[in-house]
Backbone of each chain as ProteinMPNN parsed JSONL, in Angstrom:
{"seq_chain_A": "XXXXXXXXXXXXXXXXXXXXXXXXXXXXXXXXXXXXXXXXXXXXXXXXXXXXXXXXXXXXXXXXXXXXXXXXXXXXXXXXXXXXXXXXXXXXXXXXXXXXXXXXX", "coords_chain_A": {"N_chain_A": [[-18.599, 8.011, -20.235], [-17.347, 4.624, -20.077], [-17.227, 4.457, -17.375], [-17.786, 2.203, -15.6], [-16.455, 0.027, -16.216], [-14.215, -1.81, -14.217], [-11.397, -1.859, -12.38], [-8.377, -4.262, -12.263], [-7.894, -2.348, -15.376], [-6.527, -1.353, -18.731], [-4.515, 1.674, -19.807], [-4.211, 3.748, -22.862], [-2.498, 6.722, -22.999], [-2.576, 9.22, -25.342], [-0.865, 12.258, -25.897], [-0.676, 14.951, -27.971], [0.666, 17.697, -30.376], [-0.824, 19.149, -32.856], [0.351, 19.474, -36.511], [-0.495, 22.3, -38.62], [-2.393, 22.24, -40.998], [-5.342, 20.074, -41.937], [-5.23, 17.935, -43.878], [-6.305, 15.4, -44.392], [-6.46, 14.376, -41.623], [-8.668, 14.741, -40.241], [-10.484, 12.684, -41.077], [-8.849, 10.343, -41.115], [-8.544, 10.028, -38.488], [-11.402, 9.524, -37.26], [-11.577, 6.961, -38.965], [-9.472, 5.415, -37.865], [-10.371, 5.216, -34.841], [-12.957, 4.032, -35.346], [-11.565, 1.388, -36.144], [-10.135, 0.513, -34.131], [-12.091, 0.111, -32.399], [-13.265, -1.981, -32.976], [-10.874, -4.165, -32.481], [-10.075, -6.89, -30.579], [-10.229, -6.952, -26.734], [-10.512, -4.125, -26.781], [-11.88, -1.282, -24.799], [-12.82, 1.082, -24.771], [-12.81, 4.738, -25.249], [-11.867, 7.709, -25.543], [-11.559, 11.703, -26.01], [-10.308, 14.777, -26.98], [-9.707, 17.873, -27.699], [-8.114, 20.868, -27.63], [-6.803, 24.449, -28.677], [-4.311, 24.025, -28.109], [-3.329, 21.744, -27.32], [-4.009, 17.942, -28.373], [-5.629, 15.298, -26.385], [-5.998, 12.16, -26.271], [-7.378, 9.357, -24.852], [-7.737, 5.877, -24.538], [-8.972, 2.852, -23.422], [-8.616, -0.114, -22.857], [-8.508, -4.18, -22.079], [-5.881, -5.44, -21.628], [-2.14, -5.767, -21.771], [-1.457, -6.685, -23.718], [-3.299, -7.116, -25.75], [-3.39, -4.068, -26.311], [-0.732, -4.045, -27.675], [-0.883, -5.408, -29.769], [-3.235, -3.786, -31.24], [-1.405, -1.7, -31.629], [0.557, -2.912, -33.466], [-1.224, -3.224, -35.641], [-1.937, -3.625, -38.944], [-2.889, -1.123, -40.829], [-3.033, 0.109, -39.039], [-0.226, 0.681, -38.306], [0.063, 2.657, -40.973], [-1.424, 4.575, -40.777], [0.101, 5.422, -38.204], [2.556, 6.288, -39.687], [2.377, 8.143, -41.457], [1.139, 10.218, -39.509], [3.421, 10.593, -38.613], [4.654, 12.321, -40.687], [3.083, 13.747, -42.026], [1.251, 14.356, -39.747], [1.485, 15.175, -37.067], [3.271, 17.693, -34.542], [4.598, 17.129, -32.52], [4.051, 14.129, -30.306], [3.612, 12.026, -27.122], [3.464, 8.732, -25.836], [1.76, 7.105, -23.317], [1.606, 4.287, -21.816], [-0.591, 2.459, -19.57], [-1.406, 1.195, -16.237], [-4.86, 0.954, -15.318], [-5.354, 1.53, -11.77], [-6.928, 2.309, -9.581], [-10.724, 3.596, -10.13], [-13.316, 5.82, -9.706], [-16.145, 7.42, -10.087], [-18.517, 10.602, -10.678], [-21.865, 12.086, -10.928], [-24.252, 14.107, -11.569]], "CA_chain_A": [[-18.48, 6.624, -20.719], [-16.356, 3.749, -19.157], [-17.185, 4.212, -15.963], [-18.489, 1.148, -15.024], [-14.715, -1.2, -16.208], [-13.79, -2.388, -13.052], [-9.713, -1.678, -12.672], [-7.552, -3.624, -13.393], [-7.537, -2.358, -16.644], [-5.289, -0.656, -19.366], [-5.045, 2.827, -20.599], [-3.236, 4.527, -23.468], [-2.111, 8.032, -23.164], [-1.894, 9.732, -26.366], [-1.077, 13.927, -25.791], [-0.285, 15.487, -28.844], [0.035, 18.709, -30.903], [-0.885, 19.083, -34.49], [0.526, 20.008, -37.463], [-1.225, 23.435, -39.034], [-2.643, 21.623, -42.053], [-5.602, 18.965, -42.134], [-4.555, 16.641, -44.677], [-6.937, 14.16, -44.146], [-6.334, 13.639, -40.531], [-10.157, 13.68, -39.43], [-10.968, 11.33, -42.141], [-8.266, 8.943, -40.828], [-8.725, 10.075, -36.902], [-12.332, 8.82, -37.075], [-11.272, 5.72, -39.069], [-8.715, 4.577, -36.518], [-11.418, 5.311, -33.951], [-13.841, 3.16, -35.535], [-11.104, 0.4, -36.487], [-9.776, 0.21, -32.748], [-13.451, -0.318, -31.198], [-13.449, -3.57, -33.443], [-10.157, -4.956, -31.992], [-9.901, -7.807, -29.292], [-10.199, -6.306, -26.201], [-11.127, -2.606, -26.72], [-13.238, -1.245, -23.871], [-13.01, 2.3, -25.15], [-12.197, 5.746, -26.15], [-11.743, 9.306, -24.659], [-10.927, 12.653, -26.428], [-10.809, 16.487, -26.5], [-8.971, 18.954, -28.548], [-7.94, 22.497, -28.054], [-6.018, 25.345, -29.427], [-2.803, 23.882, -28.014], [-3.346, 20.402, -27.227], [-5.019, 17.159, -27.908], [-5.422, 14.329, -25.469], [-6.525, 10.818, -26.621], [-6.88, 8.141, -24.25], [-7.742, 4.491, -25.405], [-8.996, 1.835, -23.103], [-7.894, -2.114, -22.826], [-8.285, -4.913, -21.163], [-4.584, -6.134, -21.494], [-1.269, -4.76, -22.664], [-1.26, -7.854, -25.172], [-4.523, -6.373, -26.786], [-2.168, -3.072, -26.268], [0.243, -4.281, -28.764], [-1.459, -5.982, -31.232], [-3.333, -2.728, -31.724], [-0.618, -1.113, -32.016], [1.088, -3.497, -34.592], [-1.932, -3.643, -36.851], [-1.348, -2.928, -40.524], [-3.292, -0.27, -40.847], [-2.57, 1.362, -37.416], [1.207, 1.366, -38.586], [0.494, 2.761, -42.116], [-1.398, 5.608, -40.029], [0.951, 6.237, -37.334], [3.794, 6.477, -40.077], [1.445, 9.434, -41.924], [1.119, 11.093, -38.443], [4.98, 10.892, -37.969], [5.071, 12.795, -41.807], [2.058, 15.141, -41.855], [-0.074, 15.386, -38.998], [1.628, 15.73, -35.61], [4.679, 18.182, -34.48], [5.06, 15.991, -31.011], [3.112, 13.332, -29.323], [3.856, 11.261, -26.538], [2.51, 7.873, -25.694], [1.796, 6.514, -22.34], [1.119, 3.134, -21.483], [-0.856, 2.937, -17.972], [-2.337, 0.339, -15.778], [-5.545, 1.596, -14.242], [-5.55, 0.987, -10.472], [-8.552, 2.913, -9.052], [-11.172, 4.889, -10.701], [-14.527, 6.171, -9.283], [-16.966, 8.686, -11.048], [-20.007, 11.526, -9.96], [-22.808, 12.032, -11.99], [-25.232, 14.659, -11.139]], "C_chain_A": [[-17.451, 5.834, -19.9], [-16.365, 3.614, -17.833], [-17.487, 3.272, -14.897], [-17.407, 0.377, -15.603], [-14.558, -1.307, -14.329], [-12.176, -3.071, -12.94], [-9.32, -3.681, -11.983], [-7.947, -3.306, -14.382], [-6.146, -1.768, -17.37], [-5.38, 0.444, -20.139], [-3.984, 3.25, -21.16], [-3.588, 6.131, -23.44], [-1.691, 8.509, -24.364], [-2.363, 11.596, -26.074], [-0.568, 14.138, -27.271], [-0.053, 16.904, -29.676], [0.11, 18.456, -32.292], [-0.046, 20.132, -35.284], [-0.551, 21.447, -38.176], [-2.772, 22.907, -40.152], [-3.544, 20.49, -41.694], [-5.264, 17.988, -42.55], [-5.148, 15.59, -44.572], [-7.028, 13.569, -42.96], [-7.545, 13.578, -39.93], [-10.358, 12.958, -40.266], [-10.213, 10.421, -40.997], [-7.82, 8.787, -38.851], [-9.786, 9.054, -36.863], [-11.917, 7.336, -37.576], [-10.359, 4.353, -38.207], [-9.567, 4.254, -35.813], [-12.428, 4.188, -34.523], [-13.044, 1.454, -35.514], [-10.587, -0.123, -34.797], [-11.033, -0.759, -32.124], [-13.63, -1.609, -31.84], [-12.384, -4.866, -33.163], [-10.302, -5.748, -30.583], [-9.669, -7.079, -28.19], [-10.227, -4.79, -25.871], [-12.262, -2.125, -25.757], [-13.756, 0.304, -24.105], [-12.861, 3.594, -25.206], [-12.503, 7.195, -25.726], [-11.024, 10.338, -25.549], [-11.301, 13.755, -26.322], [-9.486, 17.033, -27.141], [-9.208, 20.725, -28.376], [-6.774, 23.03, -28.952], [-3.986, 24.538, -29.031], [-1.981, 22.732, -27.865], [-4.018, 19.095, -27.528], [-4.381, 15.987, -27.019], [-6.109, 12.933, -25.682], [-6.642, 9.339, -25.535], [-8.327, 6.918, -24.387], [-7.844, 3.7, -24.14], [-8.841, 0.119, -22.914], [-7.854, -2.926, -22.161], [-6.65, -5.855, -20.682], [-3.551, -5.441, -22.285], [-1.129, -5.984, -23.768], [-2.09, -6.885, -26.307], [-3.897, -4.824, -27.529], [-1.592, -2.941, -27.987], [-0.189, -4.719, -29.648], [-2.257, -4.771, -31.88], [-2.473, -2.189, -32.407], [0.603, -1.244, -33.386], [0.369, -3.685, -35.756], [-1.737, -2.968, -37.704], [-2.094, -1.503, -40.534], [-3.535, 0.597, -40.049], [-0.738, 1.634, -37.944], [1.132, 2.215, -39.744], [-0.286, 4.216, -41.391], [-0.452, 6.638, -39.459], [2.348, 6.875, -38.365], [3.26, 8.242, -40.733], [1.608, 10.297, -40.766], [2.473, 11.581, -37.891], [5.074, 12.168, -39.099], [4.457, 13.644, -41.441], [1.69, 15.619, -40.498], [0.271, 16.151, -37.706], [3.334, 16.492, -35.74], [4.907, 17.648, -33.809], [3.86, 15.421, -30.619], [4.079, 12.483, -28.073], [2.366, 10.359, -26.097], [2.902, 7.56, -24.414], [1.704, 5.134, -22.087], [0.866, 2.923, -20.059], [-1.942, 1.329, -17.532], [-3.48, 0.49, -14.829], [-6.005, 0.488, -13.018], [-6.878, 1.172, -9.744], [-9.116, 3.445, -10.216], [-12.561, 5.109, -9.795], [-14.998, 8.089, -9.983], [-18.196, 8.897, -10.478], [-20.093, 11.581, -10.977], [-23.636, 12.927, -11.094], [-26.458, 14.043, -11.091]], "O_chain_A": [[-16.75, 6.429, -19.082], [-15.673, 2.826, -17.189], [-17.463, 3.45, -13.679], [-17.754, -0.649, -15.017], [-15.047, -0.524, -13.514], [-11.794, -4.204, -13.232], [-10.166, -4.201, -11.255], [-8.757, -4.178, -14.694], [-5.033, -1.704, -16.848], [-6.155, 0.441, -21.095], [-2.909, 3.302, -20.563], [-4.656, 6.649, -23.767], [-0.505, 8.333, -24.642], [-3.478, 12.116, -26.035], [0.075, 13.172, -27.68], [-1.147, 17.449, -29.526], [0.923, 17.71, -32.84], [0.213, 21.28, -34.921], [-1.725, 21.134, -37.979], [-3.936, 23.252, -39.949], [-2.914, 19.625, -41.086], [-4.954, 17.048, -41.818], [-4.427, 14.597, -44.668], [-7.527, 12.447, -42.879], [-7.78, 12.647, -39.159], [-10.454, 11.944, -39.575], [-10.85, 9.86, -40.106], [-7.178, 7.955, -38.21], [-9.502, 7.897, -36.551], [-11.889, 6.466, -36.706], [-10.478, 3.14, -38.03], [-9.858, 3.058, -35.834], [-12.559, 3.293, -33.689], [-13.631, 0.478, -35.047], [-10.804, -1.292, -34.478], [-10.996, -1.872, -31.6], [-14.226, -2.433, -31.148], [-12.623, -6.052, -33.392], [-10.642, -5.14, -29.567], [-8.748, -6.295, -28.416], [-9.968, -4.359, -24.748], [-13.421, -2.513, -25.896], [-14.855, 0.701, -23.721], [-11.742, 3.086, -25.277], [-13.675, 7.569, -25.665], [-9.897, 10.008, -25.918], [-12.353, 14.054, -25.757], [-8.376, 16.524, -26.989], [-10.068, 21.498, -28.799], [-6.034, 22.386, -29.696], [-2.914, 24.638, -29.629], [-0.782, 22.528, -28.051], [-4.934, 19.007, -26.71], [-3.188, 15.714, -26.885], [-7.033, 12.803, -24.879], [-5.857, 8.398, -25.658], [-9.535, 7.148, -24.333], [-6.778, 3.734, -23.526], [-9.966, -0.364, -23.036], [-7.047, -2.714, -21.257], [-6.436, -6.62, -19.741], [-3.811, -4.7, -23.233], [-0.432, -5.733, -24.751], [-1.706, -6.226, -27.273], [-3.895, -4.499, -28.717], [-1.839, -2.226, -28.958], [0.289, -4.256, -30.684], [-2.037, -4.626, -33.083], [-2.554, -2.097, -33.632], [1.225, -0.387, -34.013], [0.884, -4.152, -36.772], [-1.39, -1.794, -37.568], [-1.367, -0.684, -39.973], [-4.123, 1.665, -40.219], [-0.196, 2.737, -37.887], [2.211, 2.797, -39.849], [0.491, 5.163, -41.51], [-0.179, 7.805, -39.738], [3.068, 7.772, -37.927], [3.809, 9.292, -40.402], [2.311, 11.278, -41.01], [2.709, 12.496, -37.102], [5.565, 13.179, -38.596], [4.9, 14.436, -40.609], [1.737, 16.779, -40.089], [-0.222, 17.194, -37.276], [4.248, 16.184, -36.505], [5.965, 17.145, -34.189], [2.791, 16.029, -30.572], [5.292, 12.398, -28.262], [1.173, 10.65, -26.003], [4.095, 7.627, -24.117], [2.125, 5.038, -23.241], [1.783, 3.106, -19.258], [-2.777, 0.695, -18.177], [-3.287, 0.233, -13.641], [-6.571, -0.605, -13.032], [-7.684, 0.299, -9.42], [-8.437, 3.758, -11.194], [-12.706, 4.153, -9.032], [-14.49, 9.193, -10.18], [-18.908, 8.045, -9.944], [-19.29, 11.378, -11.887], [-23.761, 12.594, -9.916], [-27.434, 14.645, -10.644]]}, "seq_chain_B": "XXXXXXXXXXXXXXXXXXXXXXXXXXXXXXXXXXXXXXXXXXXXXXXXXXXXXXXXXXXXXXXXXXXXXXXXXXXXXXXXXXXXXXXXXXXXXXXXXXXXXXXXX", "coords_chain_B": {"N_chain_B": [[5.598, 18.188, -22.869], [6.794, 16.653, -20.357], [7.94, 14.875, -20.999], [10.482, 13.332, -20.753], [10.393, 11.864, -18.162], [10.899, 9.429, -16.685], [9.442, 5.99, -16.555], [8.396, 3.668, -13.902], [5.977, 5.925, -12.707], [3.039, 8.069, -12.294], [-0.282, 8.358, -12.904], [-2.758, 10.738, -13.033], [-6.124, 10.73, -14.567], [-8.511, 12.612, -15.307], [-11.881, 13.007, -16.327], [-14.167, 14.959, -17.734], [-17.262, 16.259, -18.384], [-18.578, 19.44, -18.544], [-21.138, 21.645, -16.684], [-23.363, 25.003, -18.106], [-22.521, 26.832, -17.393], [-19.527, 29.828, -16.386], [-19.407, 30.371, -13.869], [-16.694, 31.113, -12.273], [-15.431, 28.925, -12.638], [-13.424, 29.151, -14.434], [-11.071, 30.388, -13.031], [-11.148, 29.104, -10.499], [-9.634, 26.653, -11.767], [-7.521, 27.497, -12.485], [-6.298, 28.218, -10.169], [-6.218, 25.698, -8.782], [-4.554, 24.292, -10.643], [-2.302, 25.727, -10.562], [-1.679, 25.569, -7.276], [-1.46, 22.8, -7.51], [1.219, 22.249, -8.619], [2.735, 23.386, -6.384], [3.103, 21.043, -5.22], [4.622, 18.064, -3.359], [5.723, 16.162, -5.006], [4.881, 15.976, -6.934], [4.697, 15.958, -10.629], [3.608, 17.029, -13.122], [1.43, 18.454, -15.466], [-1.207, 18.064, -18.113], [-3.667, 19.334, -20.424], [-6.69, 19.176, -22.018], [-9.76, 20.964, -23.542], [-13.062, 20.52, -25.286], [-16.301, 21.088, -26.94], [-17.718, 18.609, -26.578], [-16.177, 17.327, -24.159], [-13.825, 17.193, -21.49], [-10.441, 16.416, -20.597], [-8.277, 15.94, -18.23], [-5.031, 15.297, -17.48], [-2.886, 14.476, -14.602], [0.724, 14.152, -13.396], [2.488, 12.12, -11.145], [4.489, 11.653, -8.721], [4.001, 9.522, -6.821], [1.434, 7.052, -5.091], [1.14, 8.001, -2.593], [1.74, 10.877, -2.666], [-0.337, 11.386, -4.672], [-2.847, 11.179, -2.864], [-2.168, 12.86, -0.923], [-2.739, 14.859, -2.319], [-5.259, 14.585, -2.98], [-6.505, 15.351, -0.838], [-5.946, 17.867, 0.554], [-7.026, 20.701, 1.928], [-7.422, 22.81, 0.715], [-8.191, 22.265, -1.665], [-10.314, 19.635, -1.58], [-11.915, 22.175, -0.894], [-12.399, 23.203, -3.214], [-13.606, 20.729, -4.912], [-15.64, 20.282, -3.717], [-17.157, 22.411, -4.708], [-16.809, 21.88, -7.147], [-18.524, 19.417, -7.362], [-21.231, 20.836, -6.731], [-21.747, 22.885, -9.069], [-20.203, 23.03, -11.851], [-19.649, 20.607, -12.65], [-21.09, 18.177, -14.672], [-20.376, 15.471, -14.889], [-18.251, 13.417, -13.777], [-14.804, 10.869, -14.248], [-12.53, 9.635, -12.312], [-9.457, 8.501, -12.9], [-7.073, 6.577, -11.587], [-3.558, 5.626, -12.074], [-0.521, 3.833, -13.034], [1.817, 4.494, -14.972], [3.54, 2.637, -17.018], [5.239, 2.559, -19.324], [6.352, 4.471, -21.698], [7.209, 6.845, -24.211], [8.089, 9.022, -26.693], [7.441, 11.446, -29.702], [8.951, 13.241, -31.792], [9.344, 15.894, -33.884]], "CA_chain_B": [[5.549, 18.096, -21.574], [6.697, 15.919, -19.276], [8.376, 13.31, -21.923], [12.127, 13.093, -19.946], [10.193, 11.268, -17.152], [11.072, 7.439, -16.721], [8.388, 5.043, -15.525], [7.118, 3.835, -13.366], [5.521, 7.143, -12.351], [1.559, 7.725, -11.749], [-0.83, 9.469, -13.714], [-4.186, 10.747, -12.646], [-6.863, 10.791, -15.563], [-9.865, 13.558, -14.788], [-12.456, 13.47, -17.732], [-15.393, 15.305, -17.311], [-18.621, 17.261, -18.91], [-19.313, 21.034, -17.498], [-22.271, 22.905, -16.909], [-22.826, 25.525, -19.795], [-22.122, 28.467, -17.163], [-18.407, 29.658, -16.177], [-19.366, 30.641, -12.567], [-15.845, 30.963, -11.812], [-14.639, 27.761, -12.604], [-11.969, 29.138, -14.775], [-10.617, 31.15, -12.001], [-10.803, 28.241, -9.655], [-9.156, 25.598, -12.317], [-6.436, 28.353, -12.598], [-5.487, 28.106, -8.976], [-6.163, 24.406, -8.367], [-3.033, 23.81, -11.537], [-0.779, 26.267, -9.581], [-1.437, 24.614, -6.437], [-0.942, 21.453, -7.808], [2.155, 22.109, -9.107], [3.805, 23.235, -5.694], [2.772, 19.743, -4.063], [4.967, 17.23, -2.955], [5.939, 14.56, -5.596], [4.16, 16.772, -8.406], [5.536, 15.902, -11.837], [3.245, 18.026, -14.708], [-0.258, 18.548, -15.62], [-2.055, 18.453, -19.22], [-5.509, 19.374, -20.171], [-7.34, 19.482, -22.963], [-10.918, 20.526, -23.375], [-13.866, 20.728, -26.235], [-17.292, 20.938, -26.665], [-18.205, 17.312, -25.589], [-15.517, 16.698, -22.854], [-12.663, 17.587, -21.465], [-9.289, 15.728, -20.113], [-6.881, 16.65, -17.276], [-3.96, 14.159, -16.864], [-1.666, 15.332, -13.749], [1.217, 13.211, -12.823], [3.006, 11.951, -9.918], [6.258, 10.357, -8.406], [3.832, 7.8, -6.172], [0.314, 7.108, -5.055], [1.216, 8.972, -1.647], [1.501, 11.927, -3.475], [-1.997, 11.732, -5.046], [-3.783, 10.782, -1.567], [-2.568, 14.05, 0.137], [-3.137, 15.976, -3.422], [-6.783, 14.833, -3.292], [-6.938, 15.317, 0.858], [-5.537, 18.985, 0.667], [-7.896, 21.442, 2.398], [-8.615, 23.745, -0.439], [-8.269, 21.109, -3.36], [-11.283, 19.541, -1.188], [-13.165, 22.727, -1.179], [-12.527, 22.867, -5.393], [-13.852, 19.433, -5.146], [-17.143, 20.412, -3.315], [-17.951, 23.049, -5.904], [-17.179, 21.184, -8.629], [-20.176, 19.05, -7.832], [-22.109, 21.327, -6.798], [-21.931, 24.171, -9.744], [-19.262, 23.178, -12.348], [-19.456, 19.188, -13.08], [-22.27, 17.07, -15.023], [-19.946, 14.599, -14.42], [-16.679, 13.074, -14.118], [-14.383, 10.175, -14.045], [-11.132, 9.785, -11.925], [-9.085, 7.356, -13.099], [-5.404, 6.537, -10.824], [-2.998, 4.979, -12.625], [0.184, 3.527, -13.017], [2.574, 4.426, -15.654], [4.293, 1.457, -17.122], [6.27, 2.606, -20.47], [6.093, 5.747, -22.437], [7.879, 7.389, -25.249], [7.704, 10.235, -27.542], [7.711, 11.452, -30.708], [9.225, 14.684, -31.767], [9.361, 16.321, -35.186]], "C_chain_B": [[6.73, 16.992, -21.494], [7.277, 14.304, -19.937], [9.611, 12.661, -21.792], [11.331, 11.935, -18.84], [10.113, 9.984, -17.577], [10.461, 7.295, -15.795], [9.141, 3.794, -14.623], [6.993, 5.242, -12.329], [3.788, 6.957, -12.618], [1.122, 8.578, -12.37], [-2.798, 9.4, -13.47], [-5.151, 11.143, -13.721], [-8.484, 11.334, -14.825], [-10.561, 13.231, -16.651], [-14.087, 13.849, -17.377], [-16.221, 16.116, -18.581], [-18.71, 18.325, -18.166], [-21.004, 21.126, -17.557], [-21.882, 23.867, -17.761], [-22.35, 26.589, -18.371], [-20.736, 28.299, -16.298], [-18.494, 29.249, -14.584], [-17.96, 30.446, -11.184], [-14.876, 29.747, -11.808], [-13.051, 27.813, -13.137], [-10.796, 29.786, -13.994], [-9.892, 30.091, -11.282], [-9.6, 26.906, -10.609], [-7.857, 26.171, -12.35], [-5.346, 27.668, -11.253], [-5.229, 26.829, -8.611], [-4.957, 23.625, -8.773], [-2.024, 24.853, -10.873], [-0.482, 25.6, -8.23], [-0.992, 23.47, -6.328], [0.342, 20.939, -7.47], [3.471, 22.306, -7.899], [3.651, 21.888, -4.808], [3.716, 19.153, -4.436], [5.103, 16.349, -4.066], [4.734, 14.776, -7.012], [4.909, 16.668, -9.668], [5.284, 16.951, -13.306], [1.409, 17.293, -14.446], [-0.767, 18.677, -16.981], [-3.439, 18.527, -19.235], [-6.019, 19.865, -21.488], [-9.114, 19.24, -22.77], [-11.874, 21.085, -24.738], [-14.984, 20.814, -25.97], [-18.399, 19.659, -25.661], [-17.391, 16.702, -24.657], [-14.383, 17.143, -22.55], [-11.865, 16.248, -20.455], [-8.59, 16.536, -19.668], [-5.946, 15.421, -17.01], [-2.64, 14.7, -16.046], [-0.805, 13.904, -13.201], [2.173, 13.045, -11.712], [3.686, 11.096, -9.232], [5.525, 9.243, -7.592], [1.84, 8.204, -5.799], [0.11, 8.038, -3.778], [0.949, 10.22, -1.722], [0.073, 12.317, -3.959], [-2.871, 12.106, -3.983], [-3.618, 12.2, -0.959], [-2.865, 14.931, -0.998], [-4.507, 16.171, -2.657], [-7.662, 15.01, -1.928], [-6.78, 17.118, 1.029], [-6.628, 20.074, 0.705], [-8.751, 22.322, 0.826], [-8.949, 23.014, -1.939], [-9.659, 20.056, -2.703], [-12.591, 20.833, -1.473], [-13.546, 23.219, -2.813], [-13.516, 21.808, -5.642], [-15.505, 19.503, -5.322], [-17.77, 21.597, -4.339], [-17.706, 22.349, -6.951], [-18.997, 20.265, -8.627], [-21.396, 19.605, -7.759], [-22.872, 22.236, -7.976], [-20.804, 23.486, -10.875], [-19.506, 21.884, -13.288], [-20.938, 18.619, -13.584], [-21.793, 16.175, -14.555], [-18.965, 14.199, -14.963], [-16.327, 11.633, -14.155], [-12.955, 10.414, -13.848], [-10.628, 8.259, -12.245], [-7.283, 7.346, -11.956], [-4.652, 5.744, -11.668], [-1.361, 4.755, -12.438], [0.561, 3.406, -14.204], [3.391, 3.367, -16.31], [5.662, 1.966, -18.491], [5.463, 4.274, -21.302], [7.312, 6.153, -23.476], [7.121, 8.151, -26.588], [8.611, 10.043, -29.287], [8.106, 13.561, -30.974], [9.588, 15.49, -33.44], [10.904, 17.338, -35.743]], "O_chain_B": [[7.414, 16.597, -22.439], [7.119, 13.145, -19.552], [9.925, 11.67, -22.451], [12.007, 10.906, -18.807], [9.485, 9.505, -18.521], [10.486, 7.829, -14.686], [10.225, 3.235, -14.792], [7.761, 5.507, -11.404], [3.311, 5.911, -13.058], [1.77, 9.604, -12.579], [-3.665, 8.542, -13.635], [-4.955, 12.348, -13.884], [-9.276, 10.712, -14.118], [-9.971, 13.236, -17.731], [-14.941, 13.121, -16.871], [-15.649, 16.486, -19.606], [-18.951, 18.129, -16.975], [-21.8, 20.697, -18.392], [-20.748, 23.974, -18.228], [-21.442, 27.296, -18.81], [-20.502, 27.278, -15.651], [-17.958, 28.272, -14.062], [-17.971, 30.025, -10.027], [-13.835, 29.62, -11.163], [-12.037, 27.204, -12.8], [-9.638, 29.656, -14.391], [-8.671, 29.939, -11.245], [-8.776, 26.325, -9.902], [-6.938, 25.36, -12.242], [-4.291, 27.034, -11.251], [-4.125, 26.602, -8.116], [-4.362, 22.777, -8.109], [-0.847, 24.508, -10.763], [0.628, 25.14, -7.961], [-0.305, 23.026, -5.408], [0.726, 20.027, -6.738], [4.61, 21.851, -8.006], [4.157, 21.846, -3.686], [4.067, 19.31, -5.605], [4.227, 15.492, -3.943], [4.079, 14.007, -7.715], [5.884, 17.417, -9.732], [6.071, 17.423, -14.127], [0.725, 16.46, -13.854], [-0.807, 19.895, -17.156], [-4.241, 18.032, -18.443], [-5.694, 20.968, -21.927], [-9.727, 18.283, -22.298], [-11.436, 22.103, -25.275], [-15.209, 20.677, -24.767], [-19.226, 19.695, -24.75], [-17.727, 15.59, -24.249], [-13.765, 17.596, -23.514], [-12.459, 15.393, -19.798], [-8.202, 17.58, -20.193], [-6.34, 14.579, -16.202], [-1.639, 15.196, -16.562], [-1.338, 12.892, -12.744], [2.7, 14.102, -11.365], [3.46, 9.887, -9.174], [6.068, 8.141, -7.513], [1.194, 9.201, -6.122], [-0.87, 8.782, -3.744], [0.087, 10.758, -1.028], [-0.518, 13.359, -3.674], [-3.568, 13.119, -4.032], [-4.607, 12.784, -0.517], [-3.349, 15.991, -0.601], [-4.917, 17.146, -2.027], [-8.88, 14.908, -1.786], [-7.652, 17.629, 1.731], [-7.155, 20.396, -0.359], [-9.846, 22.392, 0.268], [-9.702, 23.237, -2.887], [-10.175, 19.55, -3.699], [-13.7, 20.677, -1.984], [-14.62, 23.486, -3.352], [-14.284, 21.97, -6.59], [-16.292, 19.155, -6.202], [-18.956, 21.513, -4.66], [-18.625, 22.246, -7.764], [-20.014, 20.345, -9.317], [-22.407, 19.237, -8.357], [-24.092, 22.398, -8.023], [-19.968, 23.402, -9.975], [-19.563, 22.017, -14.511], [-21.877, 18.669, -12.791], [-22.465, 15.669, -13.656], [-18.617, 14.361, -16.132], [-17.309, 10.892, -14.111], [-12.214, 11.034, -14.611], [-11.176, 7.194, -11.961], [-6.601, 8.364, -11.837], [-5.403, 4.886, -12.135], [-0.844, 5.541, -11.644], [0.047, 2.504, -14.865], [4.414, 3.41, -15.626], [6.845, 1.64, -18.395], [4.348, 4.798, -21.303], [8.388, 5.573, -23.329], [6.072, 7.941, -27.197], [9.487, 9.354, -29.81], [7.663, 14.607, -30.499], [10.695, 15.08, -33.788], [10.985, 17.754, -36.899]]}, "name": "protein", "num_of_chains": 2, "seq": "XXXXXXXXXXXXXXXXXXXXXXXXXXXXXXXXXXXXXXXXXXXXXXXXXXXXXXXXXXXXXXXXXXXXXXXXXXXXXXXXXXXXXXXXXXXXXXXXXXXXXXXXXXXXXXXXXXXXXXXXXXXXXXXXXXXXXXXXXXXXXXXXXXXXXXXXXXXXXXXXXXXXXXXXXXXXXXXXXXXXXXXXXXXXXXXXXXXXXXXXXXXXXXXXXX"}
């Protein structure tokens, strides 16, 4: 997916590891996920989960769009849950993509 | 990882699909992240992968750094099997780091 944006764009880096315990976090994974793709500028959405890591990264056409994501009510009342239950560490990136080019069999 | 590092720093975004068979790939992916890691202006490597996709994000003190990563004789001949035997298909993204910060439990 995405391979056809045409840089500039903007990408968030989210690595993370989880907490042991569900707790509702695919319920409110997918719901983010759905609530993002409806914000202003969203171009779209990358993930993958193993045993030791996951890796989330979030497409954008602007770091404005960026932040307002990131400030929306119900993205903070999330992330505060994910500070409590879900994650032992994450880090966030914030990235401005310069190049990209993609194969396809 | 890799959550002491102050931006601006560079981060290369791999996301790809396999073929279902190993045919050595995990062998080769082995050596390609040790190699990596003694290059030139090499900062860290994550990778997470699942059924429908996987993510590699390796990062790096400048774009110089990347150019002879992705020029480097045998990280070329990785390259050429990947498409041949390994890859449905990928996307390289280059990027530029702008802000980051972690969370830690």
């Amino acid at each position: 997916m995405s391979e056809t944006l045409q840089p500039p764009y903007y990408a968030v880096i989210f690595t993370s590891q989880r907490t042991e315990e569900d707790k509702g976090y695919g319920k409110m994974a997918e719901t983010m996920e759905e609530l993002a793709s409806t914000q202003p500028g969203f171009l779209g959405i990358e993930s993958a989960r193993d045993a030791r890591l996951g890796i989330t990264v979030s497409y954008w056409e602007s770091l404005e769009a960026i932040e307002k994501w990131k400030n929306h009510t119900a993205h903070i009342i999330a992330q505060q849950r994910g500070k409590e239950e879900w994650y032992k560490n994450y880090i966030v990136r914030v990235c401005k993509v310069e190049r990209a080019y993609s194969f396809e069999k």
